[in-house]
Jmol script that loads the backbone (N, CA, C; Angstrom):
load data "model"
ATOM      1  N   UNK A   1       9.154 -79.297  15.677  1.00  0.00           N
ATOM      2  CA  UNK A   1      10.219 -80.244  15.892  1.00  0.00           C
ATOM      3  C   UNK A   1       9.787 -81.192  17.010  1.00  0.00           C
ATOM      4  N   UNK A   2       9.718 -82.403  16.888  1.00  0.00           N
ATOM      5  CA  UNK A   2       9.521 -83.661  17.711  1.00  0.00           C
ATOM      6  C   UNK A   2      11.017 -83.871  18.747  1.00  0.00           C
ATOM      7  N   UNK A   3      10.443 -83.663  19.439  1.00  0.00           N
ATOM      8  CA  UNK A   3      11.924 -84.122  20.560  1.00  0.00           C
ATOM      9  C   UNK A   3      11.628 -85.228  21.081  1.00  0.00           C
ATOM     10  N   UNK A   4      12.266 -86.120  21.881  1.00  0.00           N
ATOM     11  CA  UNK A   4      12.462 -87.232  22.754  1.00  0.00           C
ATOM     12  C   UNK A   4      11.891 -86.685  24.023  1.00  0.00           C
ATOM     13  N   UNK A   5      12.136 -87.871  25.065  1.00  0.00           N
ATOM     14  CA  UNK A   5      12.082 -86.416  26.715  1.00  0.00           C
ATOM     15  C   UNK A   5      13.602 -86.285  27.075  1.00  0.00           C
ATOM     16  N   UNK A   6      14.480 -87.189  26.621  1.00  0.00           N
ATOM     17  CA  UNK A   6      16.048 -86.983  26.980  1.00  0.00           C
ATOM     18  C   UNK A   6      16.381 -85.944  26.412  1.00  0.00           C
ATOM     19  N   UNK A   7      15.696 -85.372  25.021  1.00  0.00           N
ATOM     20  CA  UNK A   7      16.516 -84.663  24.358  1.00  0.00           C
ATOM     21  C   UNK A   7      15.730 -82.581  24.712  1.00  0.00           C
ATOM     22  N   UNK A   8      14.456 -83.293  25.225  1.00  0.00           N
ATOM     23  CA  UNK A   8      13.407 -81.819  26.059  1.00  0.00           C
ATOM     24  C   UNK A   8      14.456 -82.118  27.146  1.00  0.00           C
ATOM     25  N   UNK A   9      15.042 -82.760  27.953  1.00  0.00           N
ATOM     26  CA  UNK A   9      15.481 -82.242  29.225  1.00  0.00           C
ATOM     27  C   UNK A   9      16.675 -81.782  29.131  1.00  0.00           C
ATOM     28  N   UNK A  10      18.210 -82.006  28.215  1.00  0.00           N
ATOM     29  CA  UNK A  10      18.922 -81.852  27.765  1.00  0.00           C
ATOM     30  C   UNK A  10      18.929 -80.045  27.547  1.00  0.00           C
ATOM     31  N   UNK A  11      17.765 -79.986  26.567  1.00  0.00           N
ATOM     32  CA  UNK A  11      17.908 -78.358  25.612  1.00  0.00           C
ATOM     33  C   UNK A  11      17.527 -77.696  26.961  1.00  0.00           C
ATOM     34  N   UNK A  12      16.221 -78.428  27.841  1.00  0.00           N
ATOM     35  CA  UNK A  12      15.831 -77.453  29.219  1.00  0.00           C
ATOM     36  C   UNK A  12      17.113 -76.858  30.691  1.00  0.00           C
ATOM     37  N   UNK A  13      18.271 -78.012  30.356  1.00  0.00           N
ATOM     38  CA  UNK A  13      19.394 -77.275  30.993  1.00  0.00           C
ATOM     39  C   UNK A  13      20.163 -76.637  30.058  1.00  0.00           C
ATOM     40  N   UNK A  14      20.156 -76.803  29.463  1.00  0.00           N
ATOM     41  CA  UNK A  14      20.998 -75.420  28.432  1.00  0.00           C
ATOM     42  C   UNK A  14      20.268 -74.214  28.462  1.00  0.00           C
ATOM     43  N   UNK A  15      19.031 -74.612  28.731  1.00  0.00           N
ATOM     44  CA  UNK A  15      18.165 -73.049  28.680  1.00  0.00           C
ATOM     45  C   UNK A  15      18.580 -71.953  29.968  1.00  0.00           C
ATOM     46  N   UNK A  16      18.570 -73.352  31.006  1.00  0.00           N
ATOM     47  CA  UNK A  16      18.738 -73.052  32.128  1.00  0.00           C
ATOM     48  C   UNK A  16      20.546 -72.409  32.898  1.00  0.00           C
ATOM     49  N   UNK A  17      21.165 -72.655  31.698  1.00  0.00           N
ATOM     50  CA  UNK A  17      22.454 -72.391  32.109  1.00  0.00           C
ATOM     51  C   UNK A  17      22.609 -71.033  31.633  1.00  0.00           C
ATOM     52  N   UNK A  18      21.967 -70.758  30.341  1.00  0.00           N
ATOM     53  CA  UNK A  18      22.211 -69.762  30.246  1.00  0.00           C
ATOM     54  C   UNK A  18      21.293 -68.454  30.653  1.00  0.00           C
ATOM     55  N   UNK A  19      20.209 -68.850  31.218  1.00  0.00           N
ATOM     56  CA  UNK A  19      19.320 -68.086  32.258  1.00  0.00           C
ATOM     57  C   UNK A  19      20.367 -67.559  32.939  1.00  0.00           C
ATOM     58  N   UNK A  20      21.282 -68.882  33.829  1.00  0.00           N
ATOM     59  CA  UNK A  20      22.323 -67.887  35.291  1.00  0.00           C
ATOM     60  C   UNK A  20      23.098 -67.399  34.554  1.00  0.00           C
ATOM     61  N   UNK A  21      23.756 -67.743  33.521  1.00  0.00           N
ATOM     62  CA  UNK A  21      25.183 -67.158  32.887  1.00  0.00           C
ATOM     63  C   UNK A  21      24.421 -65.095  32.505  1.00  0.00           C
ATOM     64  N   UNK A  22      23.254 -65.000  31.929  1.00  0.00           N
ATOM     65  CA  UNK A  22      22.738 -63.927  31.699  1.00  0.00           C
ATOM     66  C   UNK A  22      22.567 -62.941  32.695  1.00  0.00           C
ATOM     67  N   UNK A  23      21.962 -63.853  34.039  1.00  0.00           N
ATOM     68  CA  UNK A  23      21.235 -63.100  35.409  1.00  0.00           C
ATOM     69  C   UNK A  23      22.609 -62.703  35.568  1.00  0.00           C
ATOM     70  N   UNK A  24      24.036 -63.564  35.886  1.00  0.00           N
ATOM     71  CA  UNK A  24      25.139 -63.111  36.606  1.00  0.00           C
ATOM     72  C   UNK A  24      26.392 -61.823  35.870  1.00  0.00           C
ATOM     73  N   UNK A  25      25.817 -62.288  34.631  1.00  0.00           N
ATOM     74  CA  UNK A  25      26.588 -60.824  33.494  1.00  0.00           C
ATOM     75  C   UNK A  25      25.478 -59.724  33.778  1.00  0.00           C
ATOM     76  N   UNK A  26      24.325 -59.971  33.938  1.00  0.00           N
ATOM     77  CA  UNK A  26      23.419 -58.168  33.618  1.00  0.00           C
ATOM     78  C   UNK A  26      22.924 -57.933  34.993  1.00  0.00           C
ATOM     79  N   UNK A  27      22.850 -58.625  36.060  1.00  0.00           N
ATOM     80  CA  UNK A  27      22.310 -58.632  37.610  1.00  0.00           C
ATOM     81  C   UNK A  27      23.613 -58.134  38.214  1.00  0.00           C
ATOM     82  N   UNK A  28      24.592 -59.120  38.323  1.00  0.00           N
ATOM     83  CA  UNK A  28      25.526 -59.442  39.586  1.00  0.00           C
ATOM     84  C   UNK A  28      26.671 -58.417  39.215  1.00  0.00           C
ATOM     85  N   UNK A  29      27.113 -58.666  38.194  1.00  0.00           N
ATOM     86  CA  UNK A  29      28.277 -58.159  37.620  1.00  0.00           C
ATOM     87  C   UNK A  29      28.494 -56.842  38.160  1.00  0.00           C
ATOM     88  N   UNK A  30      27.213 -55.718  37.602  1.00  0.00           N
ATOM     89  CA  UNK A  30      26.956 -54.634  37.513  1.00  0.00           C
ATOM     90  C   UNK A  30      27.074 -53.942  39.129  1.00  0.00           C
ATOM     91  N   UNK A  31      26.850 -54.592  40.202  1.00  0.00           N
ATOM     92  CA  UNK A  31      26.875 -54.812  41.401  1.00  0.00           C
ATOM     93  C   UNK A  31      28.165 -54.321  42.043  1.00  0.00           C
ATOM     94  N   UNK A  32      29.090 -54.843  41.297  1.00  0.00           N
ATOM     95  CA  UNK A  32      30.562 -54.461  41.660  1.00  0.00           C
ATOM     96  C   UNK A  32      31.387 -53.606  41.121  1.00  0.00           C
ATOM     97  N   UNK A  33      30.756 -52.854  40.232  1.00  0.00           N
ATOM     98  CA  UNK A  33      31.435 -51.870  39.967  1.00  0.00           C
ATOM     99  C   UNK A  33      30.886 -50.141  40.836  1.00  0.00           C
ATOM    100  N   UNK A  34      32.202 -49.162  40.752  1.00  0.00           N
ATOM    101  CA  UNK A  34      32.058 -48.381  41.699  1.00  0.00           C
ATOM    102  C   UNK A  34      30.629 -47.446  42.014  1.00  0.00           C
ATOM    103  N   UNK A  35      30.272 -47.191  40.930  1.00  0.00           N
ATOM    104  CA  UNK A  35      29.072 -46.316  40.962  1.00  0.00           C
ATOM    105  C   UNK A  35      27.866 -46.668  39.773  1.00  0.00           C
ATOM    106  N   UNK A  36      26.578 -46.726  40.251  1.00  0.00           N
ATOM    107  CA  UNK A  36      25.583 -47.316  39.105  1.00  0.00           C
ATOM    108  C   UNK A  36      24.473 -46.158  38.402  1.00  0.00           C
ATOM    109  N   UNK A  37      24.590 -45.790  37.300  1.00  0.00           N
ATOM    110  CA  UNK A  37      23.426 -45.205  36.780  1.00  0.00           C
ATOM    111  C   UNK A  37      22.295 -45.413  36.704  1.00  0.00           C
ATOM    112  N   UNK A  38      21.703 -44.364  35.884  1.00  0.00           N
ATOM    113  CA  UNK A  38      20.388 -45.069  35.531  1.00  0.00           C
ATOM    114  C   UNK A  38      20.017 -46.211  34.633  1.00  0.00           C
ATOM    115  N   UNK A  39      20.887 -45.876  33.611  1.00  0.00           N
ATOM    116  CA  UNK A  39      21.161 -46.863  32.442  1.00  0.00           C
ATOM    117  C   UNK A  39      20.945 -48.709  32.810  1.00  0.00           C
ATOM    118  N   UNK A  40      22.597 -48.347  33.752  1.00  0.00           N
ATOM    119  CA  UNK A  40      22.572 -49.708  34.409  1.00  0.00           C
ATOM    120  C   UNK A  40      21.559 -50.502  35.518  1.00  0.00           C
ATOM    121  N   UNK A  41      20.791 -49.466  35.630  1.00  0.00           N
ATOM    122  CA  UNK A  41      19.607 -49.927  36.565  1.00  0.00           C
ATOM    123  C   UNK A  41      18.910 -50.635  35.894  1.00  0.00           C
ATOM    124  N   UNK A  42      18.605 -49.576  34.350  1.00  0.00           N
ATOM    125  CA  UNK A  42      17.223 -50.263  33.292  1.00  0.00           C
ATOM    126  C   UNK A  42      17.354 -51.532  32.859  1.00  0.00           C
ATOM    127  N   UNK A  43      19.106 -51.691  32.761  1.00  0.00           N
ATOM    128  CA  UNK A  43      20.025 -52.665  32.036  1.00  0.00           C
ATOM    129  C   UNK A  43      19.918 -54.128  33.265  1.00  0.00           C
ATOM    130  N   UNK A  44      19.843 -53.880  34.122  1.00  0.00           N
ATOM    131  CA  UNK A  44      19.716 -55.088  35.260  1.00  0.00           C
ATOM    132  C   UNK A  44      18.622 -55.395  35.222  1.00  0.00           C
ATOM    133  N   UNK A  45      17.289 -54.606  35.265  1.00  0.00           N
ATOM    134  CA  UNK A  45      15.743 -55.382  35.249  1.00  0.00           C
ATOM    135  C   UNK A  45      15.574 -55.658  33.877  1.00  0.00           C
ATOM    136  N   UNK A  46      16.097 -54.883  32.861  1.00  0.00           N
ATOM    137  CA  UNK A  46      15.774 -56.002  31.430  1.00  0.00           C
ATOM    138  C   UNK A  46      16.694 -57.664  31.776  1.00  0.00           C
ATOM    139  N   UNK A  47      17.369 -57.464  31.845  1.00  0.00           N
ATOM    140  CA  UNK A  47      18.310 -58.622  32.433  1.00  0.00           C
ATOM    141  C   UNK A  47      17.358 -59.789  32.950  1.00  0.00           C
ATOM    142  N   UNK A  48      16.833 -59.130  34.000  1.00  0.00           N
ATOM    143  CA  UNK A  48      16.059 -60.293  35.285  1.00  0.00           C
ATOM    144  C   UNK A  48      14.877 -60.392  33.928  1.00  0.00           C
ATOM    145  N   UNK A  49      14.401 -59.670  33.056  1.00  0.00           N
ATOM    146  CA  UNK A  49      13.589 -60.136  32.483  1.00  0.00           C
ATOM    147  C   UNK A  49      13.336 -60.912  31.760  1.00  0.00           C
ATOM    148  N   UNK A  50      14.807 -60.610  30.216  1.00  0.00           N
ATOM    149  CA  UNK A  50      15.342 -61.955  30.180  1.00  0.00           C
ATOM    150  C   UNK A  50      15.287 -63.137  30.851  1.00  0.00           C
ATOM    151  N   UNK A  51      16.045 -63.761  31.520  1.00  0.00           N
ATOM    152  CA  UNK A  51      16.422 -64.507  32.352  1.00  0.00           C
ATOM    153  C   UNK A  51      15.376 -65.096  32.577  1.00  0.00           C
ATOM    154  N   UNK A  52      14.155 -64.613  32.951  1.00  0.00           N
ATOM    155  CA  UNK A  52      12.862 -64.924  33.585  1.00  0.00           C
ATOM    156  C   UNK A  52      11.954 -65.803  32.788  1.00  0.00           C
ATOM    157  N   UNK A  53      12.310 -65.068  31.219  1.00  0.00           N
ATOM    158  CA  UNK A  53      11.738 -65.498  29.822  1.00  0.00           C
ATOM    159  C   UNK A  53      12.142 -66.557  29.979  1.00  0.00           C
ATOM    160  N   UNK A  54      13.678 -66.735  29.703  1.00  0.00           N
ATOM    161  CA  UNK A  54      14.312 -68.066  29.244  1.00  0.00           C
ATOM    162  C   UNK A  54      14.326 -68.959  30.455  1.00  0.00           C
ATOM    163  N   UNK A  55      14.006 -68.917  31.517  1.00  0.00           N
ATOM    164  CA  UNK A  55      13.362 -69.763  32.827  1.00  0.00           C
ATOM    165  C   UNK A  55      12.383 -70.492  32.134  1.00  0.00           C
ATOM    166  N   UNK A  56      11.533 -69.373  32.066  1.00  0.00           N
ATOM    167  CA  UNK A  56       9.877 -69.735  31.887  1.00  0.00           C
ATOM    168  C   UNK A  56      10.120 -70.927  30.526  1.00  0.00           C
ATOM    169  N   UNK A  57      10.741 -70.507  29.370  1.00  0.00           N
ATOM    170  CA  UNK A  57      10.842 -71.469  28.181  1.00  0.00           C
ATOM    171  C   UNK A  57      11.725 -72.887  28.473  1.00  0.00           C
ATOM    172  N   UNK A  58      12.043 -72.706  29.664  1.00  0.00           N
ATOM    173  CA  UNK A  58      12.796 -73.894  29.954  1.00  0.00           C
ATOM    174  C   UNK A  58      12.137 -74.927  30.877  1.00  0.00           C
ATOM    175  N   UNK A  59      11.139 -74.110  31.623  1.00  0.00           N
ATOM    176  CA  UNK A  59      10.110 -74.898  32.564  1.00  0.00           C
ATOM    177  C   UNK A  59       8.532 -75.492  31.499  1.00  0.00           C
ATOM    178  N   UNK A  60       8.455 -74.588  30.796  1.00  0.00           N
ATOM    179  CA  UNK A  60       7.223 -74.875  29.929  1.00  0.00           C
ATOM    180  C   UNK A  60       7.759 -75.778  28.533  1.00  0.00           C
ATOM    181  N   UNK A  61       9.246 -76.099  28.451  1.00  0.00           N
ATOM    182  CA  UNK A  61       9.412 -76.899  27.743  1.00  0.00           C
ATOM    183  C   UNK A  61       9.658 -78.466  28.326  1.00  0.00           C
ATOM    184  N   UNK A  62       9.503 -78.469  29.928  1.00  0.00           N
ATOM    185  CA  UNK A  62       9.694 -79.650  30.846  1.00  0.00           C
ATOM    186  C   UNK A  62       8.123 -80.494  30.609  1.00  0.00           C
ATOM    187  N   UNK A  63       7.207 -79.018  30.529  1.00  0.00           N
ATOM    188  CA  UNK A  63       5.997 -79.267  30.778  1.00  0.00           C
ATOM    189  C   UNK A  63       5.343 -80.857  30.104  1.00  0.00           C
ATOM    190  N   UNK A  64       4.909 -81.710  30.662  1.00  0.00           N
ATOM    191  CA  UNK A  64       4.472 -83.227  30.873  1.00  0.00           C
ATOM    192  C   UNK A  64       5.780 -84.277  30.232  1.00  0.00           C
ATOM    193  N   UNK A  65       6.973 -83.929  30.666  1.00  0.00           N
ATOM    194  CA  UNK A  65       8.045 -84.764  30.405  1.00  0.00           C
ATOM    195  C   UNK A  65       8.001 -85.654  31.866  1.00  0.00           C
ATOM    196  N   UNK A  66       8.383 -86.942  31.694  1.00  0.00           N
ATOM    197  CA  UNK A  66       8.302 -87.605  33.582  1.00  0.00           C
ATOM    198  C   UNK A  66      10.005 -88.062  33.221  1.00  0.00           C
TER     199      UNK A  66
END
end "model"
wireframe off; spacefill off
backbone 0.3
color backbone group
């Protein structure tokens, strides 16, 4: 698919929104509740991993846009 650069920078904050919307449901969230397992431990670093992915696809889709 041929994009524009308005339309690469556009999809690169949507990528990017939902990077935080992900980090703050599987990172933060989990944070405030009373007591954390193991589960929810595994469940927070897949999270950041996510997140990290869809960073990375949002920075490498910037890649030589000016």
């Amino acid at each position: 698919m041929k994009l524009k650069s308005a339309q690469k920078k556009s999809l690169s904050e949507f990528l990017n929104t939902i990077a935080a919307a992900w980090f703050t449901a599987g990172v933060i969230a989990p944070l405030f509740t009373i007591s954390i397992n193991k589960l929810q431990i595994i469940m927070m670093l897949f999270s950041i991993l996510i997140a990290s992915y869809i960073l990375y696809l949002s920075l490498n889709m910037l890649r030589g846009v000016r």
